[in-house]
C-alpha positions, 0 to 999 in steps of 0.5 A: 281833752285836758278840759273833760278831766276836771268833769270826769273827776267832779262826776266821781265825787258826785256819785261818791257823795250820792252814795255814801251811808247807802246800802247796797242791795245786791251785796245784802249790805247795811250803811256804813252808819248803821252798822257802826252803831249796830257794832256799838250796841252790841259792845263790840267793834267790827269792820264794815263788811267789804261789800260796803266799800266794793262800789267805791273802788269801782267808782274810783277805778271806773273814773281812773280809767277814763282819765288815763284813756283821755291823758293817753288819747291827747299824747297820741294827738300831739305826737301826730300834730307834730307831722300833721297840722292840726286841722289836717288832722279832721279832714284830711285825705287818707290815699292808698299807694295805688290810688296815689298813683293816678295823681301823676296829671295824665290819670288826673289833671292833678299831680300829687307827690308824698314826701315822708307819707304826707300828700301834697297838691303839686299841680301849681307846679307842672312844668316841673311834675307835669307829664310835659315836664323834661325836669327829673322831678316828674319822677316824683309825680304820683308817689312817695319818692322819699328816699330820692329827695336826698340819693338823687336816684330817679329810677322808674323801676325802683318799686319801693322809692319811699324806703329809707331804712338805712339813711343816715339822721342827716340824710332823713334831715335832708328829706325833712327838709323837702317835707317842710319845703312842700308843707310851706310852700306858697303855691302848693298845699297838702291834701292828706297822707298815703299809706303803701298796702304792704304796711311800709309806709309811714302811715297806716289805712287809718291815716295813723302813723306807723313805726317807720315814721316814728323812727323817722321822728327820733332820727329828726330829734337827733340831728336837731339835737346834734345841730344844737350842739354844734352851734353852740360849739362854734359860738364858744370856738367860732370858725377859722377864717381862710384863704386860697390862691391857687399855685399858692396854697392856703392858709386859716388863722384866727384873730384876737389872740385865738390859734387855729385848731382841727376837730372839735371838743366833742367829736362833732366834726373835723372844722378848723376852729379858733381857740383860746391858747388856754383851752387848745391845750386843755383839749389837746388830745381832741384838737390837731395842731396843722402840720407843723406851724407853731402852737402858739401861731394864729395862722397856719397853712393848709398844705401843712396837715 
């Protein structure tokens, strides 16, 4: 822990000061001061011998190595504090894929599901995952059904459910979602991770988390990135206000002098945002004017692009 440096570092210093003007047997060697004199008596000047500082750099190196490993072990704890809750992380429960299985309430009264490899207590909620449920949700009983949570796909003979190699970062955000939906909710709680025997999961059988997940982790940041933007996007051009009638059409406009515009200045989407006259042309070559209504009008058809 960050509190172990500080002694990590005061031991070195110790044993540093314990030793220094001490000889070292085992090299033959003499004190530093001793042999500074006996170089000074003998009217020449000469380096220490290398013995004499050998143990040093040991020392240092020895207490260099052990703050490294302590800083590198607390980085691994919060990367994994970000997808298990710190007290899970002393006493959770670490599944395999087949025992995962026998948690579907017809094996064991419980009913577990996992979501992105972690492992929550459903129980509570039986007439959904329950084996006397008709929801499509009790295809999620007793396994890591992840990639289901957002393709809708509940097929009974799909082996690997929990793969998501391929999704989009919005459709692994939709997933997260799911994991946070299970993680907060009041009448559910987690009981520990599963990790698949093949090596595809994301977890290992030490309850550590694997490549996969990790990939999962950076899509995460990404999209969370993404959304940043966008809001801030659209707090600088808000959303266009529209209206639709049908046999009619629709139309969007903007208020306060603002004029209608498709897409975004960075790319982010094809919205109708509202956009000072100013900035609509600085930024013509990424905003589109809607069919032919005027530059400069603040409502525009929609049957018009």
């Amino acid at each position: 822990s960050a509190m172990a440096l500080p002694a990590v570092a005061e031991a070195a210093a110790r044993e540093l000061k314990q030793r220094e003007g001490q000889p070292n047997p085992e090299a033959g060697d003499e004190p530093l001061l001793v042999a500074r004199r006996r170089s000074f008596h003998n009217g020449s000047v000469r380096e220490a011998p290398k013995a004499e500082t050998t143990w040093r750099v040991h020392v240092v190196l020895a207490a260099s190595a052990v703050i490294c490993a302590m800083m590198i072990a607390r980085s691994y704890d919060i990367q994994l504090e970000q997808f298990l809750p710190s007290e899970m992380l002393q006493r959770h429960r670490i599944f395999s894929s087949s025992e995962l299985q026998q948690y579907d309430g017809v094996q064991h009264e419980q009913v577990y599901l996992a979501v992105l490899g972690q492992v929550f207590d459903v129980t509570k909620g039986s007439q959904y995952y329950g084996p006397n449920s008709d929801s499509e949700y009790r295809f999620f009983a007793g396994k890591d059904a992840s990639r289901a949570f957002v393709s809708g796909e509940f097929h009974a003979t799909d082996k690997a459910p929990h793969l998501v190699d391929g999704m989009t970062d919005t459709e692994l955000d939709g997933i997260e979602f799911w994991r946070k939906f299970y993680q907060d909710h009041d009448r559910y709680s987690q009981v520990g991770v599963v990790y698949h025997e093949d090596g595809s999961g994301f977890y290992n059988k030490y309850g550590h988390p694997t490549a996969q997940l990790l990939k999962v982790q950076e899509a995460l940041k990404r999209e969370a990135d993404l959304k940043a933007r966008k809001k801030t996007e659209e707090a600088k051009f808000p959303n266009c206000n529209s209206r639709w009638q049908q046999g009619v059409g629709g139309y969007f406009w903007c208020d306060n002098g603002l004029v209608p515009r498709k897409g975004s200045i960075t790319g982010l989407d094809d919205r109708c945002g509202c956009y000072q006259p100013r900035d609509a042309v600085r930024y013509q070559d990424k905003l589109e004017i809607y069919g032919d209504c005027d530059p400069k009008a603040s409502k525009c058809p929609m049957n018009k692009t």
